[in-house]
C-alpha positions in Angstrom: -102.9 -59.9 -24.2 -106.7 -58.6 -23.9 -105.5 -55.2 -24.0 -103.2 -55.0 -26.9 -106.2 -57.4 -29.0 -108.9 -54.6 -28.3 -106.2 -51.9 -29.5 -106.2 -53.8 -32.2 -109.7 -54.2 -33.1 -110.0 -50.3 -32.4 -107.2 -49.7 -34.7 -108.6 -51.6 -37.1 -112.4 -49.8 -36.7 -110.9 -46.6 -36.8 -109.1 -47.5 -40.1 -112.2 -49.1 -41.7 -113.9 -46.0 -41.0 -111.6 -43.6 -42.3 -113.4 -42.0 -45.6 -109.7 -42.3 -48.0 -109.7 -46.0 -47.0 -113.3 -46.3 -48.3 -112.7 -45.1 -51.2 -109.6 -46.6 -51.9 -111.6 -49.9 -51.2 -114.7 -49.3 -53.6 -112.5 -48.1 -56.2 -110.1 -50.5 -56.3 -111.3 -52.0 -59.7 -112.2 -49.0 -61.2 -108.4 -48.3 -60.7 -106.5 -51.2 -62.2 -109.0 -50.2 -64.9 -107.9 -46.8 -65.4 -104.2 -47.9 -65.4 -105.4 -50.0 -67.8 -106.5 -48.3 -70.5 -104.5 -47.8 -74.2 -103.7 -43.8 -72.9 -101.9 -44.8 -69.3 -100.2 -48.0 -70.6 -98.8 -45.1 -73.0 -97.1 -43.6 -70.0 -96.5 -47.1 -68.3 -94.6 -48.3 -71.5 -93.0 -44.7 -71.4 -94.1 -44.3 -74.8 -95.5 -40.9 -74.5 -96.6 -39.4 -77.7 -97.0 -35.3 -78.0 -100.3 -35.8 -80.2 -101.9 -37.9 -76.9 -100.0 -35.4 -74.6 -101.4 -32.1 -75.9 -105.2 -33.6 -75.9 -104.5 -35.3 -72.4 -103.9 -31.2 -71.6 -107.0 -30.0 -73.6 -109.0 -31.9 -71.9 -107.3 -31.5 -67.8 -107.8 -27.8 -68.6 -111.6 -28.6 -69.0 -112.0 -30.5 -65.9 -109.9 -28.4 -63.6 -111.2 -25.5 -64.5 -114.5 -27.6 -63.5 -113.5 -28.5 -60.3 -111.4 -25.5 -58.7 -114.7 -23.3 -59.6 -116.3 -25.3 -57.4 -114.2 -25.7 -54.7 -113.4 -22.2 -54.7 -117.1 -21.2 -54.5 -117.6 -24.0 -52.1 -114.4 -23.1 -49.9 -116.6 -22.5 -47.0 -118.5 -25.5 -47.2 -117.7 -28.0 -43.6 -117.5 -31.0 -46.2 -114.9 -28.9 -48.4 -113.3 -26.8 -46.5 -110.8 -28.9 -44.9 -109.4 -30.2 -48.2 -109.4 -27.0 -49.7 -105.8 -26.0 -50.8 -105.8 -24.1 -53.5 -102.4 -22.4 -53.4 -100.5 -26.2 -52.7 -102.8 -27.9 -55.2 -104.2 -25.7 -57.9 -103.7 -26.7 -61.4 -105.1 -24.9 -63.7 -102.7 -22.0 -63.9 -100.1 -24.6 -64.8 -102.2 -26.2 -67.3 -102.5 -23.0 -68.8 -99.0 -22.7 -69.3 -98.3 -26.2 -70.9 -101.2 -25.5 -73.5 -99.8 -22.4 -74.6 -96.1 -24.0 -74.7 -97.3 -26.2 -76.8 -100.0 -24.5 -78.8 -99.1 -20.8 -78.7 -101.1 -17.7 -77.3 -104.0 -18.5 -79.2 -104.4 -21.9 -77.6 -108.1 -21.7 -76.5 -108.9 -21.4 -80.3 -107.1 -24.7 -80.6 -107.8 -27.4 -78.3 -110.4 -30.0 -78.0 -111.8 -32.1 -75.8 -114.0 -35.2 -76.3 -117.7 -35.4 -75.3 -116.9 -37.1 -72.0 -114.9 -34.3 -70.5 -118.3 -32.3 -71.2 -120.2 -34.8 -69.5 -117.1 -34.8 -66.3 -117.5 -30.9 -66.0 -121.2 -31.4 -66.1 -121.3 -33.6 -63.3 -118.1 -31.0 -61.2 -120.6 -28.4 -61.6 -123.6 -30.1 -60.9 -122.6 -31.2 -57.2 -120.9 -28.3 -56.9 -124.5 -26.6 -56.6 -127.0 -29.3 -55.0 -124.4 -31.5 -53.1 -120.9 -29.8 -52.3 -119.4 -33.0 -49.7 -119.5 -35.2 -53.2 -116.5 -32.7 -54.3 -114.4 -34.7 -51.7 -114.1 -37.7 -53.9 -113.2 -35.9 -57.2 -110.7 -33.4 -55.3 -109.4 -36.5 -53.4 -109.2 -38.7 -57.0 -107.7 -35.9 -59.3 -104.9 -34.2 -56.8 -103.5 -36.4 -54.9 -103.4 -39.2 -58.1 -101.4 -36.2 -59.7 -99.1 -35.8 -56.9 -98.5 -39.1 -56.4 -97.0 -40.4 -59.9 -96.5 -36.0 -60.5 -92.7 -36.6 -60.3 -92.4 -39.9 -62.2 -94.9 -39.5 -65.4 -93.2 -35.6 -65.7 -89.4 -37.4 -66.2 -91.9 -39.5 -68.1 -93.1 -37.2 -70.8 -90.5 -35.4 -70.8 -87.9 -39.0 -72.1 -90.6 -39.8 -74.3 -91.1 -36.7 -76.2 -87.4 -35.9 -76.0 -88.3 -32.6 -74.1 -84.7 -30.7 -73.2 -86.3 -28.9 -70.3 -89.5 -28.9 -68.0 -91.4 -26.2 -69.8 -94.6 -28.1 -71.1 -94.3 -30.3 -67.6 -96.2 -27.5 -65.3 -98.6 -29.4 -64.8 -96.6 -31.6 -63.3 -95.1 -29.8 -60.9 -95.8 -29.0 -57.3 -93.9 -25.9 -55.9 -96.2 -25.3 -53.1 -96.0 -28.8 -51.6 -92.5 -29.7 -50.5 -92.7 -33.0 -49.1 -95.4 -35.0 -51.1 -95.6 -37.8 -48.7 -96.4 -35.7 -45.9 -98.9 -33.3 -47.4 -100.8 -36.6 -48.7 -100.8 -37.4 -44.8 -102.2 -34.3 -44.1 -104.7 -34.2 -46.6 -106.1 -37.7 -46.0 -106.1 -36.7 -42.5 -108.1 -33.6 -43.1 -110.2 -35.5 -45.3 -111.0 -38.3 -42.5 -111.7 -35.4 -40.3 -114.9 -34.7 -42.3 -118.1 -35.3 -40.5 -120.7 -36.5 -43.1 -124.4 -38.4 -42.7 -124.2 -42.2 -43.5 -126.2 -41.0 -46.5 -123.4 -38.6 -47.5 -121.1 -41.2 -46.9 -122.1 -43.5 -49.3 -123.2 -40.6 -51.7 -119.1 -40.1 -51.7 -118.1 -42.9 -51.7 -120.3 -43.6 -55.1 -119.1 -40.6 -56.5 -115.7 -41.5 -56.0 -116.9 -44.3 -58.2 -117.8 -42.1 -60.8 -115.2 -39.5 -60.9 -112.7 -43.2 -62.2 -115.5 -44.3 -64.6 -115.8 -40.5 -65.9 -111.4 -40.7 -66.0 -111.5 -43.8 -67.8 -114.5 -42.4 -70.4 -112.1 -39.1 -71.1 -109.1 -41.6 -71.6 -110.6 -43.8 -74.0 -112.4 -41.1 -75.9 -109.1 -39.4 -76.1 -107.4 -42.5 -78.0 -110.6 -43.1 -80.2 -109.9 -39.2 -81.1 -106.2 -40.1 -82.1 -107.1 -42.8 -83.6 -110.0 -41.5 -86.4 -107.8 -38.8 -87.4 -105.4 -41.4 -88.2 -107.4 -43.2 -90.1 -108.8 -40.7 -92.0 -105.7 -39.6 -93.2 -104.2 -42.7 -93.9 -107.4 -43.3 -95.9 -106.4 -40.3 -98.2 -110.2 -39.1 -96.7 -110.6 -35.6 -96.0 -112.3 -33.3 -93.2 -115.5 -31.4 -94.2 -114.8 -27.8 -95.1 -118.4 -27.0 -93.6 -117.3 -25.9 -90.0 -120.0 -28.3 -89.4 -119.5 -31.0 -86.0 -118.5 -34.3 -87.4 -119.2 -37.1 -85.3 -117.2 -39.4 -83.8 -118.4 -42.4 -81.8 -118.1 -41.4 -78.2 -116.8 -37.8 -78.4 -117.0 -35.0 -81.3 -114.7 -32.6 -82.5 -115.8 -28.9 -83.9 -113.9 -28.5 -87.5 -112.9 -26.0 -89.6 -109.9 -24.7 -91.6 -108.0 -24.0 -88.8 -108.8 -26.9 -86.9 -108.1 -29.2 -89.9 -104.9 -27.8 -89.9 -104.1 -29.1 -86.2 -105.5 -31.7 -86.3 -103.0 -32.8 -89.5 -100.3 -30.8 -87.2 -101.6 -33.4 -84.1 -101.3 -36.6 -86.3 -97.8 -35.8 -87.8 -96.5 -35.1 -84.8 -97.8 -38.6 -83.2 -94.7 -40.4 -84.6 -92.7 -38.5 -81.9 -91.9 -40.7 -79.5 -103.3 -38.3 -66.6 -102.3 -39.2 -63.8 -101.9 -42.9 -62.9 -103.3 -43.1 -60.0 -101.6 -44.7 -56.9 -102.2 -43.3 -54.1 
């Protein structure tokens, strides 16, 4: 009986010190508040609308670009590089093809993001160059949320905007990981494997904080974006013709003919009827 209580107890050390377990512990809150907010209950209700899809993208694009910079320039780093899979996990090449499905070649002169997905790159590239190990807690918070619900919020979108095939849904998609379940094994196993400071420790298990309170910001941002076009139009108001920033609370937008133009194009399409993150 002593011997299978002390296995125990070890087992239970060993899982208490596991880094994925921390930070599924200390961001527990952060999480039911990110499911939470008005954009994921859109994809919990399966109500899906192509105006929040398409900024949901504009702004993804943003922050992967963000991150897989960093972890690519990081790749050797001992925190980084045993989570760093880039050809299993990479998402930025598939974003790239959703935006342009959606928006055409010129996409890039299209799409806009809200001041909060500025502030998230900021902070990707900013412990990308003084502290690397933090990049564990946004690599471990961005990919393996995605690949978790990737397979359920793609049939998702796809219902909801009454898409007839997957193209738009790369982002969704995985072809380098064949069994989810077992690569989010490995990776949390890879992840544990990581030998960091109790300093560091904490300092990612903070960050992993963060990287939920920056996902929620970008989400509500995204809605209050939405929503002030909306309202402006259903005010009969009108956009100035400046090219000047107009701001909105929380996030701005960069306007000009052209951007008038889809933003209209955004709001009309809203009457059709990032990831939630359960890991």
């Amino acid at each position: 009986m002593e011997t299978v209580k002390t296995t125990q107890t070890t087992t239970e050390e060993i899982t208490d010190r596991d880094l994925s377990e921390q930070i599924k512990k200390v961001t527990k809150d952060s999480h039911v508040r990110a499911e939470n907010t008005e954009l994921m209950l859109s994809f919990q209700r399966r109500q899906v609308t192509l105006a929040q899809y398409k900024l949901l993208l504009s702004s993804l694009y943003e922050i992967y670009q963000a991150l897989e910079d960093e972890l690519d320039r990081n790749s050797d780093h001992p925190s980084v590089a045993p989570i760093y899979f880039p050809a299993e996990l990479a998402r930025l090449e598939s974003i790239k093809k959703d935006l342009e499905y959606f928006y055409g070649q010129d996409w890039r002169e299209k799409i806009v993001v809200p001041a909060a997905t500025k502030r998230y790159c900021h902070r990707l590239r900013q412990i990308g160059k003084e502290n690397p190990e933090f990049l564990v807690a946004h690599a471990y918070t961005r990919y393996l949320g995605d690949l978790s619900g990737g397979q359920v919020l793609g049939r998702i979108v796809q219902k909801s905007m009454g898409l007839k095939s997957n193209d738009g849904l790369s982002f969704f998609a995985f072809p380098g990981v064949s069994s989810p379940n077992l690569f989010k094994q490995l990776y949390r196993s890879r992840m544990n494997s990581v030998e960091l400071t109790e300093e560091e420790r904490n300092g990612v298990l903070e960050e992993a904080v963060r990287a939920f309170e920056f996902n929620i910001q970008v989400f509500d941002e995204l809605q209050k974006m939405l929503s002030v076009t909306e309202n402006h139009l259903q005010n009969g108001s009108t956009y100035s013709k400046s090219g000047k920033t107009v701001q909105i609370p929380g996030a701005f937008i960069i306007t000009s003919p052209l951007l008038r133009m889809v933003l209209g194009l955004i709001v009309a399409l809203a009457t059709v009827s990032m990831g939630i993150y359960a890991f």
